[in-house]
C-alpha atoms as a printed R data frame, in Angstrom:
    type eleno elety resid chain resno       x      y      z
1   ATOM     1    CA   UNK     A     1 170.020 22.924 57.816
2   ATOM     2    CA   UNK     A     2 169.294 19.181 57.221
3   ATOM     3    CA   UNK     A     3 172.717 18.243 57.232
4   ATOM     4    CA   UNK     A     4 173.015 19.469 60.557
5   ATOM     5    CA   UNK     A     5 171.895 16.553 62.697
6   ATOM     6    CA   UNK     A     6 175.096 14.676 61.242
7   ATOM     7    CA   UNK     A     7 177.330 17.216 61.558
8   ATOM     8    CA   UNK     A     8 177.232 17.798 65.311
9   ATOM     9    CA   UNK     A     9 178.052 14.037 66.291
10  ATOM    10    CA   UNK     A    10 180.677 13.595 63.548
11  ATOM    11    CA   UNK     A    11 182.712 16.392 65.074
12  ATOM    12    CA   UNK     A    12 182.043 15.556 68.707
13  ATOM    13    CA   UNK     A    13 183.328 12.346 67.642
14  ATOM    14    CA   UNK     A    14 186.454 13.348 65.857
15  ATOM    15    CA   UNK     A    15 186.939 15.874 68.487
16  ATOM    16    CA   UNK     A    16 186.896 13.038 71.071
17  ATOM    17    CA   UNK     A    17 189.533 10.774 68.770
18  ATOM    18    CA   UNK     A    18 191.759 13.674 68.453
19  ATOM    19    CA   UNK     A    19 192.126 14.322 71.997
20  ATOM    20    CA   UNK     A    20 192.515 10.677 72.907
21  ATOM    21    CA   UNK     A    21 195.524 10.512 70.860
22  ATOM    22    CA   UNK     A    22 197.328 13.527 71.371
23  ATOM    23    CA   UNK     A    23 196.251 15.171 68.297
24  ATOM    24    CA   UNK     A    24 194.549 18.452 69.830
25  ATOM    25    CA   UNK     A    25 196.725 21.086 71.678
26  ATOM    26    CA   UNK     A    26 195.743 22.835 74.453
27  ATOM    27    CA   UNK     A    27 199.040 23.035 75.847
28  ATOM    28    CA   UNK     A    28 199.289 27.042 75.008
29  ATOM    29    CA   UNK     A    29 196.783 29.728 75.866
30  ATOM    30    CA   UNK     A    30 194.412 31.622 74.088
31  ATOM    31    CA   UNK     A    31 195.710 34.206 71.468
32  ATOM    32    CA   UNK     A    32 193.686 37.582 71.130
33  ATOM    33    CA   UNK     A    33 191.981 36.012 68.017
34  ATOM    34    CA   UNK     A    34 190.634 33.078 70.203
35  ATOM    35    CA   UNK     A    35 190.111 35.597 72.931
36  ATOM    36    CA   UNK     A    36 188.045 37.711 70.257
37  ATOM    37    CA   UNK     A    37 185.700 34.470 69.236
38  ATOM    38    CA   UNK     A    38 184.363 34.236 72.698
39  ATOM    39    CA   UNK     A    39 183.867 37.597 73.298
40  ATOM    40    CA   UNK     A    40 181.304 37.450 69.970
41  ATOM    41    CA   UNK     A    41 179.959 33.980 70.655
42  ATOM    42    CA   UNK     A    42 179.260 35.025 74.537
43  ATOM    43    CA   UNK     A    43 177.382 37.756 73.093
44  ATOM    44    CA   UNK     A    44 175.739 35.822 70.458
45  ATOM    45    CA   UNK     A    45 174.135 33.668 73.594
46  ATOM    46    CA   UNK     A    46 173.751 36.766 75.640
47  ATOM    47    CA   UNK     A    47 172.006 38.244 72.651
48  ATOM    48    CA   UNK     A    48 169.844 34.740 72.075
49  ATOM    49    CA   UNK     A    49 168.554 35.183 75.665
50  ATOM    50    CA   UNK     A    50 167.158 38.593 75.521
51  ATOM    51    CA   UNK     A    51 165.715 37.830 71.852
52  ATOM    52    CA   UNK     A    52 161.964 38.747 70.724
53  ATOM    53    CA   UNK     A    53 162.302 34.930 70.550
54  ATOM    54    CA   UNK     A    54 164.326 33.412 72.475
55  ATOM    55    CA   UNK     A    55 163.250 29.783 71.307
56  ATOM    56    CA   UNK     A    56 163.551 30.551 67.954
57  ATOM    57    CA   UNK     A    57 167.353 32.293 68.195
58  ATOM    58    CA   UNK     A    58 168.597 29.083 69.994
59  ATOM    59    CA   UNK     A    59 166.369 26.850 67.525
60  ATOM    60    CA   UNK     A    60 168.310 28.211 64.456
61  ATOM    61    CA   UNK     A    61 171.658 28.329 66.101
62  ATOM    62    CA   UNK     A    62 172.649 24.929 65.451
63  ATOM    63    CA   UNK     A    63 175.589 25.827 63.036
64  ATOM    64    CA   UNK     A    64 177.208 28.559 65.474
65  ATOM    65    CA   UNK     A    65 177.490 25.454 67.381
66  ATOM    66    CA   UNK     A    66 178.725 23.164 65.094
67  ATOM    67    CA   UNK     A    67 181.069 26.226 63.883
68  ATOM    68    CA   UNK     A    68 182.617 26.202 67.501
69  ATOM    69    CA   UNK     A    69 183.387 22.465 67.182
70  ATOM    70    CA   UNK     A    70 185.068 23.255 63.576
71  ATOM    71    CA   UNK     A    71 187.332 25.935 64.830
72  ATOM    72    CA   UNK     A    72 188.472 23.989 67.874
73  ATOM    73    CA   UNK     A    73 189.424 21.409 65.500
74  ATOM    74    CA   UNK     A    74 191.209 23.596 63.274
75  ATOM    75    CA   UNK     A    75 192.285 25.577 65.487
76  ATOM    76    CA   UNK     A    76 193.800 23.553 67.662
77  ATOM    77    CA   UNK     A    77 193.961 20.124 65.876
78  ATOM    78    CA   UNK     A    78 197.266 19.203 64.051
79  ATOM    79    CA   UNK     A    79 198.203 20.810 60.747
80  ATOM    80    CA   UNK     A    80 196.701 17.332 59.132
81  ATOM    81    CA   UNK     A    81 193.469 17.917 60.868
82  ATOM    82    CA   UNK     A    82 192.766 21.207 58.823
83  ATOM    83    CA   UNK     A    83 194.270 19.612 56.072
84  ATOM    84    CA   UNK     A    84 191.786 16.943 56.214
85  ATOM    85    CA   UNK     A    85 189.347 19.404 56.682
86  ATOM    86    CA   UNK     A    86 189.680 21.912 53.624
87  ATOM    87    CA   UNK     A    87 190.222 18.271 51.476
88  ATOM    88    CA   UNK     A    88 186.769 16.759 52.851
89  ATOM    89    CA   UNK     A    89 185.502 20.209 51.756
90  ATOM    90    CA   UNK     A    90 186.558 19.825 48.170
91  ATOM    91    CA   UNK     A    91 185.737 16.545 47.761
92  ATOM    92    CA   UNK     A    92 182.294 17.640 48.663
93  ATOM    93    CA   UNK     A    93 182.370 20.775 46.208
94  ATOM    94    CA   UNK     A    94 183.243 18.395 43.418
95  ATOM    95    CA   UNK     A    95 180.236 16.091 44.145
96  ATOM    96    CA   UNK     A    96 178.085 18.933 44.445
97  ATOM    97    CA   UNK     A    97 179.279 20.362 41.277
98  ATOM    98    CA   UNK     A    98 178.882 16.915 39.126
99  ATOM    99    CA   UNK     A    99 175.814 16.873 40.529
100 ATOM   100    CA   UNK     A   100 174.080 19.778 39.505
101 ATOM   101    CA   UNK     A   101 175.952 18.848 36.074
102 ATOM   102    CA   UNK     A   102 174.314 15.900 35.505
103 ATOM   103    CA   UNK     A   103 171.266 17.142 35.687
104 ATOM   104    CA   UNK     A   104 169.554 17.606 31.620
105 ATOM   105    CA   UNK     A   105 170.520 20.847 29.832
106 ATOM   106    CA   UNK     A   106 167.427 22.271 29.555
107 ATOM   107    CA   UNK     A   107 166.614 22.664 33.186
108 ATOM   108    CA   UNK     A   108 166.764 26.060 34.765
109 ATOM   109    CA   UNK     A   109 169.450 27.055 36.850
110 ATOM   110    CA   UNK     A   110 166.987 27.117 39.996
111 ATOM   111    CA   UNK     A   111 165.271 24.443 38.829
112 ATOM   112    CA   UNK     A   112 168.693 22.195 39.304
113 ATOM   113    CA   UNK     A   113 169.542 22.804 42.335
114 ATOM   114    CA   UNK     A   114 166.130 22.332 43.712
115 ATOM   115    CA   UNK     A   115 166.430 18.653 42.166
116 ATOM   116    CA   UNK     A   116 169.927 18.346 43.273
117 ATOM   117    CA   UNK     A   117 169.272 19.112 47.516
118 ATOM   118    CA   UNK     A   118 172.792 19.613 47.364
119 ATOM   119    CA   UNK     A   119 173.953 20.192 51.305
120 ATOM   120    CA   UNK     A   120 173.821 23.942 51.896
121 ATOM   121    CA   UNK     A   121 173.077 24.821 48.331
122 ATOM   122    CA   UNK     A   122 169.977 26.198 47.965
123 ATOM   123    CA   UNK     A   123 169.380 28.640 45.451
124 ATOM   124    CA   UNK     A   124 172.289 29.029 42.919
125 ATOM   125    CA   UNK     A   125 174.286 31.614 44.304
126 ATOM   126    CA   UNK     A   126 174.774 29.529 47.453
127 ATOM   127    CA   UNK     A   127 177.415 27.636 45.436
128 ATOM   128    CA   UNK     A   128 179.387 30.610 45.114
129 ATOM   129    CA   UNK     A   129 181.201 29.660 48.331
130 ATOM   130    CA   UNK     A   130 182.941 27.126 46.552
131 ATOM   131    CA   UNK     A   131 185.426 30.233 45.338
132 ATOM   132    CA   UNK     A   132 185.984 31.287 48.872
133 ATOM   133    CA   UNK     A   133 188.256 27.956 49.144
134 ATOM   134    CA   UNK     A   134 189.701 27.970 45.804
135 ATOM   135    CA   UNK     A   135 193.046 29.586 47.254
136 ATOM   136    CA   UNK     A   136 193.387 27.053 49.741
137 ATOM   137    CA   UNK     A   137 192.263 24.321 47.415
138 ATOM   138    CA   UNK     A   138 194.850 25.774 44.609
139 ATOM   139    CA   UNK     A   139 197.666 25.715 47.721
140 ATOM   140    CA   UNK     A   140 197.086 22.127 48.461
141 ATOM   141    CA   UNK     A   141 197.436 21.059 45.063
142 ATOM   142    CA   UNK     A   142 201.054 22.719 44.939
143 ATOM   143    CA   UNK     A   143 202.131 20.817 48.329
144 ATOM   144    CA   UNK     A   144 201.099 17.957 47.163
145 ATOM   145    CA   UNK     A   145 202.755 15.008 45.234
146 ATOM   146    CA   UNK     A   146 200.917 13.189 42.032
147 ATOM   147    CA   UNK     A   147 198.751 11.921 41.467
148 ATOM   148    CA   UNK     A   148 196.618 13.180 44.623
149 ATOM   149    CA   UNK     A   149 197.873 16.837 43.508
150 ATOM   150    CA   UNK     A   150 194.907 16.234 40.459
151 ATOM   151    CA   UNK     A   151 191.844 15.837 43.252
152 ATOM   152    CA   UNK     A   152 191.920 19.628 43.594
153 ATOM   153    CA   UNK     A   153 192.005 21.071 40.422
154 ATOM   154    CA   UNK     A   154 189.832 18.189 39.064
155 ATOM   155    CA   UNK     A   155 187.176 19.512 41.478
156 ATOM   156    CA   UNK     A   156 187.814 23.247 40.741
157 ATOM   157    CA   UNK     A   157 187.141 22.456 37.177
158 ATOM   158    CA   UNK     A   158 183.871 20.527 37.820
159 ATOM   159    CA   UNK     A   159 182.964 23.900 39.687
160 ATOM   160    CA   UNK     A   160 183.753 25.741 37.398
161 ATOM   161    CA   UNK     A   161 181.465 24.483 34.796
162 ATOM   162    CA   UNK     A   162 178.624 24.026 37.474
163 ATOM   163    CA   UNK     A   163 178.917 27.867 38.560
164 ATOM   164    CA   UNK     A   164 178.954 28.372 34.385
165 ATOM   165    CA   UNK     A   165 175.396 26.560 33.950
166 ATOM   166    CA   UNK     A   166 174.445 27.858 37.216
167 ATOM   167    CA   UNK     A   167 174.612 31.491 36.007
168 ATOM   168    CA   UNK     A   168 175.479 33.129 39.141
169 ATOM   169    CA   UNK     A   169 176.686 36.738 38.626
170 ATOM   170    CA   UNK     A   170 178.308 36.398 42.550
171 ATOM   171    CA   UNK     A   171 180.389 33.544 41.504
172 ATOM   172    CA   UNK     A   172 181.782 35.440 38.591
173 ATOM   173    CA   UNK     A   173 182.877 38.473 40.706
174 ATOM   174    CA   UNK     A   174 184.072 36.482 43.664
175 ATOM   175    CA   UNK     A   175 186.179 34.337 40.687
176 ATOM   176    CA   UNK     A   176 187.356 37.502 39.578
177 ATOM   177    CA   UNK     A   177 188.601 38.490 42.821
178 ATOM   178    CA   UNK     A   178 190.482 35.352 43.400
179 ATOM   179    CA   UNK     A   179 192.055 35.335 40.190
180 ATOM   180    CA   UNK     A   180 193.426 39.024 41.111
181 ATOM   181    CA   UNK     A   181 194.695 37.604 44.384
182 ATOM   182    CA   UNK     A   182 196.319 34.813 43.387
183 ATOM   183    CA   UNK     A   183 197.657 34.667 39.502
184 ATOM   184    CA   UNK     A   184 197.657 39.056 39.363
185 ATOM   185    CA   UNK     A   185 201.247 38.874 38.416
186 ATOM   186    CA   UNK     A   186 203.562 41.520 38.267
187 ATOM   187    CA   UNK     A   187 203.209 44.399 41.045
188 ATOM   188    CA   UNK     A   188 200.244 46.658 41.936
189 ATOM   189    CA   UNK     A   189 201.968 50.046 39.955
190 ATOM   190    CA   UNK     A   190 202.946 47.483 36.725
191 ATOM   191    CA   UNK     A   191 200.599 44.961 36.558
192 ATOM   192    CA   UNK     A   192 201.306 42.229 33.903
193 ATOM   193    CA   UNK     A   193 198.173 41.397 31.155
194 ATOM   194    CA   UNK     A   194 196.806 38.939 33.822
195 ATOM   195    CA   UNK     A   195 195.866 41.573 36.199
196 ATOM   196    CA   UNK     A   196 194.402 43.931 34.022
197 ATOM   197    CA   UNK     A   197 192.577 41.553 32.514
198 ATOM   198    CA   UNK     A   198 191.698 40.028 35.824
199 ATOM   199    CA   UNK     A   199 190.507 43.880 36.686
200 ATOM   200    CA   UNK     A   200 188.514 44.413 33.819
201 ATOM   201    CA   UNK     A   201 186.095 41.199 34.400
202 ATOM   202    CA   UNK     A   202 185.239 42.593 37.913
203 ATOM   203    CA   UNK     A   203 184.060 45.320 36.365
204 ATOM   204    CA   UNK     A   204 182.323 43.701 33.838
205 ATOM   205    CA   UNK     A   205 180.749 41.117 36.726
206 ATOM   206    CA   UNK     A   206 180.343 44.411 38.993
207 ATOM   207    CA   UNK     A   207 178.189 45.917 36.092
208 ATOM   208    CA   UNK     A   208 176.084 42.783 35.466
209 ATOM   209    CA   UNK     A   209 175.322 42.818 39.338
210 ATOM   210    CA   UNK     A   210 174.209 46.042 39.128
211 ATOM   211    CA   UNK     A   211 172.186 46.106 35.716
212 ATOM   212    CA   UNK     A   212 170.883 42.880 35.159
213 ATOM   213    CA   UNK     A   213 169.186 42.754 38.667
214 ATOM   214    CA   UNK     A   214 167.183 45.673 37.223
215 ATOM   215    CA   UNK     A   215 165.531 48.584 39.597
216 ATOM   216    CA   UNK     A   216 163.064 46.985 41.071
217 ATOM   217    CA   UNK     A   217 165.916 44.481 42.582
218 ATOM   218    CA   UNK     A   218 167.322 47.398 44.047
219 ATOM   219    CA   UNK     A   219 164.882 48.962 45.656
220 ATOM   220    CA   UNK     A   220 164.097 45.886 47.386
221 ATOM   221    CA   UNK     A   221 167.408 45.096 48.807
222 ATOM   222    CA   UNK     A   222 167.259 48.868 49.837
223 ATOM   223    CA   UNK     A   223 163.776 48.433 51.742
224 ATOM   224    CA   UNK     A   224 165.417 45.785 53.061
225 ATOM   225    CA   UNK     A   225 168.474 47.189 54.323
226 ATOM   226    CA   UNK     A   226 165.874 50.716 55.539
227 ATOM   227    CA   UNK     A   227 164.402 47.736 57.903
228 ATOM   228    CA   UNK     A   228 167.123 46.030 59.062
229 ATOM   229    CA   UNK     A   229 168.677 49.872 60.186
230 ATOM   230    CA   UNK     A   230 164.973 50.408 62.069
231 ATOM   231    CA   UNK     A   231 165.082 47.394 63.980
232 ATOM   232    CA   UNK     A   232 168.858 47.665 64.945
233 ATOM   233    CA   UNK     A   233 167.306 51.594 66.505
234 ATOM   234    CA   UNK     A   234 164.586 50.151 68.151
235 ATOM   235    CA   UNK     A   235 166.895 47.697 70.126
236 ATOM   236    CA   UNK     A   236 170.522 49.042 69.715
237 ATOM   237    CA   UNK     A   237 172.505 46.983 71.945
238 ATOM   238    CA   UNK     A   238 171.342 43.490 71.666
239 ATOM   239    CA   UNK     A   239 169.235 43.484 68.604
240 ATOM   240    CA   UNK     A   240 166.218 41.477 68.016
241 ATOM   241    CA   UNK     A   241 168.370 37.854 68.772
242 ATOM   242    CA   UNK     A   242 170.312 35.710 65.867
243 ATOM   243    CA   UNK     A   243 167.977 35.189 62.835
244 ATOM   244    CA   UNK     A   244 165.274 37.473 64.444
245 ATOM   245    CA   UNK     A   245 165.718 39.502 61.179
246 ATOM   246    CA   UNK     A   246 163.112 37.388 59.552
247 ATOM   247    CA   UNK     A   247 160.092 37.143 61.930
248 ATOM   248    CA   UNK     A   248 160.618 40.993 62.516
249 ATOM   249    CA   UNK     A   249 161.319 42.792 59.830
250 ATOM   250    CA   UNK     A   250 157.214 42.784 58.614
251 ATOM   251    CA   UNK     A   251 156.560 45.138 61.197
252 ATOM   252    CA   UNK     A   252 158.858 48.060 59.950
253 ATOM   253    CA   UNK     A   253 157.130 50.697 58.415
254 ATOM   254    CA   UNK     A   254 159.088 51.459 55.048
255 ATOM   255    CA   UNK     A   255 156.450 51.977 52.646
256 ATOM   256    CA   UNK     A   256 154.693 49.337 50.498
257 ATOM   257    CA   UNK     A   257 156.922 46.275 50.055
258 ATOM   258    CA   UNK     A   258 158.946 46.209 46.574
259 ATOM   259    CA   UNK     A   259 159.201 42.234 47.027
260 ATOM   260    CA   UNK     A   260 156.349 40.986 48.689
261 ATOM   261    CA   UNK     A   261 158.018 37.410 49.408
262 ATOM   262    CA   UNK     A   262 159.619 36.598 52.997
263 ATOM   263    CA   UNK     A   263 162.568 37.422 53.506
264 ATOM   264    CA   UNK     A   264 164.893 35.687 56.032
265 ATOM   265    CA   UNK     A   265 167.808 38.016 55.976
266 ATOM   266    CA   UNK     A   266 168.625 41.480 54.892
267 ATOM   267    CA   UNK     A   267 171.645 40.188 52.236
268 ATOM   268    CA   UNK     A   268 174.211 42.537 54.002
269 ATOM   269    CA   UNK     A   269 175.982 41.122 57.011
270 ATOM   270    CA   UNK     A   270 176.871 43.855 58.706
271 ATOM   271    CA   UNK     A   271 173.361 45.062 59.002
272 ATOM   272    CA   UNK     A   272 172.275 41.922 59.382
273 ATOM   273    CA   UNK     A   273 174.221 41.536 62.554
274 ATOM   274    CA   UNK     A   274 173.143 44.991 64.058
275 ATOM   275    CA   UNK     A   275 169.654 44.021 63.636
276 ATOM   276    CA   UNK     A   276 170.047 40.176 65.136
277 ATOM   277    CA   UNK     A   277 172.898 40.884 68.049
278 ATOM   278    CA   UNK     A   278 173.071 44.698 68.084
279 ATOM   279    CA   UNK     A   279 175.658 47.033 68.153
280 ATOM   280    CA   UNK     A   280 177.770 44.381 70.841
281 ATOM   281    CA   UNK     A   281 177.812 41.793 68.672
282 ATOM   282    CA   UNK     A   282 178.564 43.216 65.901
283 ATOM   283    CA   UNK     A   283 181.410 44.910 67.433
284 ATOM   284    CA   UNK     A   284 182.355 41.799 68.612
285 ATOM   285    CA   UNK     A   285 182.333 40.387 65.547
286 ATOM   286    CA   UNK     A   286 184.456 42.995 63.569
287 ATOM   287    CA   UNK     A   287 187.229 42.166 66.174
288 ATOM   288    CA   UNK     A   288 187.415 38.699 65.278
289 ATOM   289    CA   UNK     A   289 187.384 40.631 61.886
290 ATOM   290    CA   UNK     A   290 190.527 42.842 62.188
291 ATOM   291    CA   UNK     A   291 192.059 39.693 64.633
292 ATOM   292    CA   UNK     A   292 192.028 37.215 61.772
293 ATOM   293    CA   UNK     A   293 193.502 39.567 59.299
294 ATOM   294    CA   UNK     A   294 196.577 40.327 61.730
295 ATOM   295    CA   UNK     A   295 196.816 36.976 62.097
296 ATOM   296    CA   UNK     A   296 198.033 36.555 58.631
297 ATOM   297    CA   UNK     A   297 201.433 36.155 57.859
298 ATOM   298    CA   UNK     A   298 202.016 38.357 54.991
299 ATOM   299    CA   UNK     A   299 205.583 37.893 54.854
300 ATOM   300    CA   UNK     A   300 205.119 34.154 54.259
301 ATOM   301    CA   UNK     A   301 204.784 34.471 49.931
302 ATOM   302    CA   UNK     A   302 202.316 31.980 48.321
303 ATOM   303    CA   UNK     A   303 200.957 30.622 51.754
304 ATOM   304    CA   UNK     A   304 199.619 33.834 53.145
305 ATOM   305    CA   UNK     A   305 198.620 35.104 49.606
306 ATOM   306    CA   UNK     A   306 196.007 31.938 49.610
307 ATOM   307    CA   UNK     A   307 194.981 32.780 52.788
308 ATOM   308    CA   UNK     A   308 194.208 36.588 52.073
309 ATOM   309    CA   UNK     A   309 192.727 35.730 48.758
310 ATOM   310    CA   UNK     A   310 190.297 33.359 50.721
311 ATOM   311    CA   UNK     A   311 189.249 35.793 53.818
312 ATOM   312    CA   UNK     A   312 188.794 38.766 51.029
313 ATOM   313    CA   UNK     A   313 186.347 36.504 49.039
314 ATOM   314    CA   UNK     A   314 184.986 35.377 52.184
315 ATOM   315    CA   UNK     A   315 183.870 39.090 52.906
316 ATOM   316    CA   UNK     A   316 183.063 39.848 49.536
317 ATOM   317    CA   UNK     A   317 180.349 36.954 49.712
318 ATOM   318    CA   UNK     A   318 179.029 37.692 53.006
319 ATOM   319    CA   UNK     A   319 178.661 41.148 52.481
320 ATOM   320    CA   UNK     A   320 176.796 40.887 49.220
321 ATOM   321    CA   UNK     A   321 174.871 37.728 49.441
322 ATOM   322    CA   UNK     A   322 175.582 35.341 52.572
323 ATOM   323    CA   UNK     A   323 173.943 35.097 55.987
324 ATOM   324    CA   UNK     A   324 174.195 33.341 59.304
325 ATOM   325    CA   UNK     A   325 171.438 31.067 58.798
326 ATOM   326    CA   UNK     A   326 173.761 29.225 56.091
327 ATOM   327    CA   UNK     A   327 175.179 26.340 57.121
328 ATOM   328    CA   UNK     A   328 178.342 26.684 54.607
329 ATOM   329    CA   UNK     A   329 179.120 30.254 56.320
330 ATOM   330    CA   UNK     A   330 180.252 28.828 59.429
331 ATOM   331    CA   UNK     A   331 181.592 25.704 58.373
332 ATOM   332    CA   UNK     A   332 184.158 28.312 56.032
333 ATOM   333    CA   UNK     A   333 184.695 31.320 58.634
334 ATOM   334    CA   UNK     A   334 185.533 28.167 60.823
335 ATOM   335    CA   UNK     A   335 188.400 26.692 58.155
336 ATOM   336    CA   UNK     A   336 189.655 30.367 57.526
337 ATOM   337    CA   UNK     A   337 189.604 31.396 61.016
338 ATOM   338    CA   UNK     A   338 191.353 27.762 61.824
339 ATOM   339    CA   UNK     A   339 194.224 28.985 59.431
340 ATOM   340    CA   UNK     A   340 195.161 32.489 60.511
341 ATOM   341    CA   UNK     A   341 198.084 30.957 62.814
342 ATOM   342    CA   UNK     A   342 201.341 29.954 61.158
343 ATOM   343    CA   UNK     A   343 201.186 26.046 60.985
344 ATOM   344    CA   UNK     A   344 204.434 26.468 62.581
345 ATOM   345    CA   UNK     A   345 203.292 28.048 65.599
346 ATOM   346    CA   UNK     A   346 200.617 24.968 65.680
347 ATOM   347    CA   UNK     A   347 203.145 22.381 65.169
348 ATOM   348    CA   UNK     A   348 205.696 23.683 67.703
349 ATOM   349    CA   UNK     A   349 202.361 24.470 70.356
């Protein structure tokens, strides 16, 4: 990613400010979900080394770097540190958003964000990951005090509109998901009108997925997903390396290609992950998985509602659409997986 240069000195340098002044703790000791991150990263560079190519795993994993930096920070930076983080975040999404708005009405969805170069929003349903921060966004704006409380949903609406022009079927489901999460009402045996309405545009956005990408679509993703299950066999325990998918992939034998572009990922994550870091990594990573969600205060009403809301569309995204090799998936399973502790367990260290 081109923003990526940046990135790596700007949080060495804030990590370096924040421990100068007392604003990082390291004065308690790993918890089984920190334990559980360097189990999968260890592997991840374990994995890297015995790649097809090694250069190129270690080449493209810039962000798991920069992603280790993040959840340091939020991890173990003050509440206001995260904060500042998930508000940097939206202040970004709004740009982005007003951006891609202000480009003339005619263009094509593709089109505009190509003219955009948005950071980490390539095609359009790369903006979809706006939504996976709406709860948290939508949280902040109800702790806070006018007129900063406007920022948030001022930026949520700009989104809104963009994801509208953009067209992006994802964006519509994952904003259907949220919507259940968070404003459902009512219980899961009664639900009030929000919630079944709520319900009945995932289905509608669950159909359009499904029809509106038309067969051919289909089969594609399913060649691709054939491949991604052949390489992960042909090197079970290690995979190919991180983002080996790509470069490998070509020489599976699954029958003539439905889509004969490159493709640099298999658009499921789970396979994905087989394929690039085996059946250790992966494992790996599914208990950072089932960590974070324990993590979550349930008990704790609106807070932990946001947060649940956020991880589910998290998952929803990566397992339909999202890879790796973006830039904007780390940077957000760093922010979620920085909020999974109480920020009263952070606060009291």
């Amino acid at each position: 990613s081109a923003t990526a240069p940046w990135i790596l000195p700007l949080l060495a340098l804030a990590g370096w400010a924040l421990a100068w002044t007392d604003g990082l703790r390291f004065d308690h000791g790993p918890d089984a979900l920190d334990a559980a991150v360097a189990l999968w990263l260890s592997l991840w560079v374990v994995s890297a080394t015995q790649a097809l190519d090694p250069a190129h795993a270690f080449a493209l994993s810039v962000p798991t770097l920069i992603f280790v930096l993040l959840f340091v920070l939020c991890r173990r930076g003050e509440v206001r540190v995260r904060r500042g983080v998930v508000d940097a975040l939206a202040v970004l999404a709004g740009l982005q958003a007003l951006d891609l708005l202000a480009m003339p009405l005619e263009t094509a969805p593709a089109a505009r964000v190509l003219a955009a170069a948005s950071p980490w929003v390539l095609v359009p349903n790369d903006a979809a990951w706006w939504l996976c921060l709406w709860p948290l966004w939508w949280q902040r704006a109800q702790e806070s005090v006018a007129p900063w409380r406007w920022l948030w949903p001022a930026s949520m609406l700009a989104q809104f509109l963009a994801l509208a022009m953009l067209q992006s079927r994802l964006a519509w489901l994952l904003l259907a998901l949220v919507w259940i999460m968070l404003w459902r009402g009512g219980t899961w045996r009664r639900p009030s009108a929000w919630g079944i309405a709520a319900l009945a545009l995932t289905a509608i956005a669950v159909l359009s997925l499904a029809i509106g990408k038309g067969l051919a679509s289909i089969q594609a993703r399913l060649q691709l997903w054939q491949a991604a299950w052949t390489l992960w066999r042909s090197h079970p325990w290690l995979g190919v390396g991180p983002h080996g998918f790509g470069p490998a992939y070509r020489g599976v034998d699954v029958g003539p290609w439905v889509d004969p572009r490159q493709t640099p990922w298999p658009h499921q994550l789970l396979l994905e992950l087989m394929a690039n870091t085996g059946l250790l990594g992966t494992a790996a990573f599914l208990l950072v998985a089932m960590q974070a969600i324990r993590g979550l205060r349930w008990e704790a009403g609106t807070q932990a509602r946001s947060r649940a809301a956020a991880l589910l569309s998290f998952a929803t995204i990566s397992l339909l659409e999202a890879s790796p090799l973006r830039m904007w998936w780390w940077v957000v399973l760093a922010v979620l997986l920085g909020g999974t502790r109480s920020d009263q367990a952070r606060t009291s260290g």
